[in-house]
Each structure stands twice: as C-alpha cells, then as structure tokens.
C-alpha positions, 0 to 999 in steps of 0.5 A: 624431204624438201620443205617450202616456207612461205611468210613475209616475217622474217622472224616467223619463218626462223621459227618454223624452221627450227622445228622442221630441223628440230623433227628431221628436215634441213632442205628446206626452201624460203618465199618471202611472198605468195609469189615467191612461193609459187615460183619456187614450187615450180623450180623445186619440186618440194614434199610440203609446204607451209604457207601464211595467209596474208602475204603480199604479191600473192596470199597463202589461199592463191598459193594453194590455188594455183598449186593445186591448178598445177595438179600437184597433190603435195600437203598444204598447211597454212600458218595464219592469224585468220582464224574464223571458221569461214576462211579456214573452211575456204582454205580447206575446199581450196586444197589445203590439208591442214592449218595452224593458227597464229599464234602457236606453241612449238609443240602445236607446229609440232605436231602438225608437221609430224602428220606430214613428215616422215621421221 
C-alpha cells in the first residue's frame, strides 16, 4: 500500500508517518503544499491519502477537489484543526472519506487508518 501525506508542518508529518509504519505502510509519499500534493498524486498513483486543511498553494478541500475531478475513488481523510461541523460537513460533500482533528492522540490516527489500510 502507497500513502501520500499532505502537511505543511514538518513535525506533523513525522508524525503521521510513524504510525503508517507503526500499523504496516513504509511507501509513503510527502507534499509539503496542497499543490504538491496534487502533483504527486498524479505521478504516483497512491491507495490513501491524508491531507491538512490549511496549506499553502492549495488547502486540503482543493486537494479533494481536484481528485476527485480526476475520477479518482481513493480514501481521503483529512488532518485539521478545523473542527466546525460546517467545514467538516463541506469536506465530507467534496469527496472526503474521513477526518481527524488536530489535535489527535496516536490511537485516534490509529484507528482511522486501520479503516483504510489492509493489515
């Protein structure tokens, strides 16, 4: 399984990786902007995808946007700190599969990814 991490925080993406390696993935992609992000999903083809809300270039709602605009069906769970109903209710109608707010204990980022990652 291939992972793409969007975050502009060094720090935050350490942090999710460790727990993709703690539950099974090690080929993983990193995107430092929402931009990135997108670029790197289209030259590597990828099975889930973990994307921040606020980036710069691009946020994490135009990441889903424009991936899901490619037709592409892969999980999406978006990391943010934006926790109101609304904007988690928009990113859900965008093609978003799932969301964790920040900030998160590893057993919550845990127990997100095991919904999408074959052990």
């Amino acid at each position: 399984m291939k992972v793409l991490v969007a975050d502009d925080s060094c720090i935050m993406r350490k942090i999710i990786i460790r727990e993709l390696k703690a539950v099974g993935v090690s080929d993983i992609v990193e995107a430092v902007n929402g931009q990135e992000a997108i670029d790197a999903y289209k030259a590597f083809p990828v099975d889930l995808i973990l994307t921040d809300w606020s980036m710069p270039e691009k946020s994490g709602l135009d990441v889903v946007t424009e991936i899901r605009a490619l037709g592409s069906q892969v999980p999406i769970i978006m990391v943010t700190t934006e926790a109101q109903t609304g904007q988690l209710i928009t990113a859900i109608l965008a093609g978003g599969n799932d969301y964790l707010t920040k900030p998160f204990e590893a057993d919550d980022l845990r127990a997100k990814l095991t919904k999408f990652v074959a052990a």
